[in-house]
N, C-alpha and C positions, 0 to 999 in steps of 0.2 A: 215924736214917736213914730217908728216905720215899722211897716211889715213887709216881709219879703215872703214871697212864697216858693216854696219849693217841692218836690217829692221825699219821704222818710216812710220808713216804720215806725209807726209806734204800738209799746208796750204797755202791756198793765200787768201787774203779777200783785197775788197778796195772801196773806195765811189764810188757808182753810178753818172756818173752825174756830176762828180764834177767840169768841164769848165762851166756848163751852171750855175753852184754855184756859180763859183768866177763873172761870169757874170754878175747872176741878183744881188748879194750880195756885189759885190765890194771885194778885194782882204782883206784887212783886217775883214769883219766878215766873209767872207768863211774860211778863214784859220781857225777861232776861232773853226767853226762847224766841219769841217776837225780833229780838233784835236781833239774835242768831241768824235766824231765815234772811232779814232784811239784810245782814251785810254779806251773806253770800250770794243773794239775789245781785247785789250791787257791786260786787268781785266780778262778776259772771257778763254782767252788762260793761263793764271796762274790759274786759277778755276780750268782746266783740266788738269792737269801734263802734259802743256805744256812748250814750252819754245818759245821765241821772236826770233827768228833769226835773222832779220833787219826788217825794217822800211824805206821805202822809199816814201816818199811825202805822198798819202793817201792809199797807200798800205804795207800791215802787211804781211811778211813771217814768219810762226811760224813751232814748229816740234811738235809728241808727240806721246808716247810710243807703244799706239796700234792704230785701224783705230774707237775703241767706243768714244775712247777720243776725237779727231778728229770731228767725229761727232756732240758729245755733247757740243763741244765747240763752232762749227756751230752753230747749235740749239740756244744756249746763246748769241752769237752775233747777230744773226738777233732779237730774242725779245727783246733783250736788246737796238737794234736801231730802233726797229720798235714804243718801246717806249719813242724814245725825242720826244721833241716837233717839229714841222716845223721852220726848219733856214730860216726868212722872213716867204714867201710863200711856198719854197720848201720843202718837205717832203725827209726827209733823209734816203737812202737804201744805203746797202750793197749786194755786190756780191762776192761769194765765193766758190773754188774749192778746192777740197785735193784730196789726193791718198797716198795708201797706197803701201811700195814695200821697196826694198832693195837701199838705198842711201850710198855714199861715206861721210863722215865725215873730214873735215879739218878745222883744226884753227876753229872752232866752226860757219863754215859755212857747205851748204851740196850741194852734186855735185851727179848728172847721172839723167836716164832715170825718174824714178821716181820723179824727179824733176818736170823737163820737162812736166812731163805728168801733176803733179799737176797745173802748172802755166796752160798750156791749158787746162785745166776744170775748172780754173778761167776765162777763155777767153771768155768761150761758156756761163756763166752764167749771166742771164738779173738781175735789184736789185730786192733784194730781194727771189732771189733763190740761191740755194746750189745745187752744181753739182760735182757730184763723178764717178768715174770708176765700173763696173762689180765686178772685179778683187778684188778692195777694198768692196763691198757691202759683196762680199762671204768672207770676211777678220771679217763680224762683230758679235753681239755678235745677236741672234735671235728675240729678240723683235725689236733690235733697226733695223735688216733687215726687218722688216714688214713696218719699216716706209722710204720705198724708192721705188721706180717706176722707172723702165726702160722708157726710152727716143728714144733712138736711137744707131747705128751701125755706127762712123760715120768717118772719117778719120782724122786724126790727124798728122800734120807736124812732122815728122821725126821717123814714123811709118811704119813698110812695110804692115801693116793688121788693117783694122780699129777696131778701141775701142769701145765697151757696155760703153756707158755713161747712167748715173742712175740721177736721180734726190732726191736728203733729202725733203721729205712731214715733214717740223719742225714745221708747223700750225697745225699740226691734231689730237690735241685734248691731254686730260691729262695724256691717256696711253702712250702716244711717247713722251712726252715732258721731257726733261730736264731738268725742275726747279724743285727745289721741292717748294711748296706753303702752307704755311698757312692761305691764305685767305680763310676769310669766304665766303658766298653767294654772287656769282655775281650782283652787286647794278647798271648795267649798260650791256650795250648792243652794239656790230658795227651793222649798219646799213649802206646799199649799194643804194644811192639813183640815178636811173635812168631816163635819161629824153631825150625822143624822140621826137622833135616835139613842139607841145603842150599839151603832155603828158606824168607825171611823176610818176616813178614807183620803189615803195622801196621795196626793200630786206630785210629782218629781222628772227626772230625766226620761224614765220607763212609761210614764201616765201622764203625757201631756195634753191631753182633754178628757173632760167629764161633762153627759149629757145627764141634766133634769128633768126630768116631768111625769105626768099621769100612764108613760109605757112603762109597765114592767121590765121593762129589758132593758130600760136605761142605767146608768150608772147608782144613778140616786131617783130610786122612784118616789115618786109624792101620790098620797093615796087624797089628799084633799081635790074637793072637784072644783075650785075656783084658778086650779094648775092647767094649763093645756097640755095637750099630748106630749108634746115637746116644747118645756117651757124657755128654757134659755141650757147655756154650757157652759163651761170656763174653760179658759185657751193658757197652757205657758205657751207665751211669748220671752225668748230667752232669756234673763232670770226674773221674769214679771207675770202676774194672773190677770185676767182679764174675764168678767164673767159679762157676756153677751145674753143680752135677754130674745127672745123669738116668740115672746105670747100675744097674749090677745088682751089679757089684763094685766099685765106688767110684774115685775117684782119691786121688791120694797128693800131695800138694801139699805142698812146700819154699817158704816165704818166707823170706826174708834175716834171717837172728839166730834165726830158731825150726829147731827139728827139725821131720822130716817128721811129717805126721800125714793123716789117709783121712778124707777129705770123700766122705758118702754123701747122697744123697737132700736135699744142703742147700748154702748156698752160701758164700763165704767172698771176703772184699775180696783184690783182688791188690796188693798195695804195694812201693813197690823195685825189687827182682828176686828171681826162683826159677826152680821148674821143675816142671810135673805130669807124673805117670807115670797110664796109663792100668790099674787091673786088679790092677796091682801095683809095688812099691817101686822106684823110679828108678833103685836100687841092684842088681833082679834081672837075671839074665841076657837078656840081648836087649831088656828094655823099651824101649819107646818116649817118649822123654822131649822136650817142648816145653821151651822155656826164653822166661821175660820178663822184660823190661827197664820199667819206667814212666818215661815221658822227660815234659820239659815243652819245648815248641817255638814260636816266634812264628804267632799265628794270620793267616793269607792274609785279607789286603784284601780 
């Protein structure tokens, strides 16, 4: 038995979500939707001169030659699953992490550090986002590093120095994308429709940001004092939301099929429908809770 070492990326990608799937779906058509995402994930990794490593339940281990392919092939998996339809009600995300670095080779499986590290920046990554290393970002080819954003500094199980983790921006537009398209003229539009209250407020081509917090003059004021002045925004990035948090106690944000979880100092794709609570849990007394819908609608002549 030999090992041969070489340099790869490697991948992790796997369903968002997918106990709260078999949940509301019942175990036979989750599984159905499950395999959906996995064999477009695994389209998408042969698209890039990748290769499958294994497959374990609704997670894809893949390898490929440099850290562009890698990328690209991220890039292709999330649009490509951004595009099913919703299994039932829930809207189907993937989360995924690679890295690039020197791995050991055996029996056509792959062993070390670089591993490791890929699996944990699948860890760290919420659906719908792609999460990479420093390390590999300075591995890429120059256009495709314009389309990635430092995260954090952050420590990593079996590490003695924490890692520049980076995040892949694969929403942002025709320059960084990875399809290639020949569609004609956009015949339709996403639209982010928001509703505080008894008042509802859509996002669209005309309103592409909205500021929250305890100013009045914000978009969407929050009269709760656990909000800071300016608590977070939402950004369309060309047909995708993005709500960026900027507080001091975080927001708690609900997407469709996942449990809550607190978004601080960082930002997180809106997809489907949910809800953010400003401070604290949607579920505490008195919070103040938005709720969005993402619609698709005919765009105006």
């Amino acid at each position: 038995m030999t090992s041969n070492a070489r340099s790869l990326a490697l991948l992790f990608a796997d369903v968002s979500g997918s106990t709260t799937l078999y949940e509301k779906l019942g175990d036979r058509a989750a599984l159905a939707a499950v395999e959906a995402v996995v064999a477009v994930m695994k389209r998408a990794v042969a698209d890039y001169r990748g290769t499958v490593v294994k497959t374990i339940g609704d997670e894809v281990m893949a390898a490929f030659p440099d850290a562009d392919a890698a990328l690209q092939a991220a890039s292709d998996m999330q649009n490509r699953v951004a595009a099913l339809p919703p299994a039932g009600d829930v809207q189907l995300a993937i989360r995924i992490g690679f890295h690039y670095g020197e791995v050991l080779e055996e029996n056509g499986d792959y062993f070390g550090d670089a591993v490791n590290t890929a699996a944990r920046m699948a860890g760290f990554a919420k659906g719908g986002q792609i999460i990479t290393t420093g390390k590999t970002v300075a591995a890429l080819s120059p256009m495709l590093r314009e389309g990635t954003r430092e995260v954090a500094a952050l420590a990593v199980k079996g590490k003695q120095s924490e890692v520049e983790v980076c995040e892949v921006l694969w929403q942002t537009g025709d320059d960084l994308t990875m399809l290639a398209s020949n569609r004609g003229p956009a015949i339709a539009e996403s639209v982010l429709r928001l509703t505080h209250g008894v008042r509802t407020l859509v996002m669209d081509d005309a309103v592409p940001a909205v500021q929250i917090g305890r100013d009045a003059t914000h978009d969407i004021p929050i009269a709760d004092r656990m909000a800071s002045r300016l608590h977070g925004r939402i950004e369309r990035r060309a047909d995708r939301f993005y709500y960026v948090d900027l507080s001091t106690n975080g927001t708690f944000v609900t997407l469709a099929g996942d449990a809550e979880t607190v978004v601080r100092r960082d930002q997180v794709l809106l997809h489907g429908h949910g809800t953010l609570s400003f401070g604290h849990s949607a579920s505490a007394p008195g919070a103040e809770v938005v709720t969005f819908v993402c619609e698709v609608r005919p765009r105006n002549s």
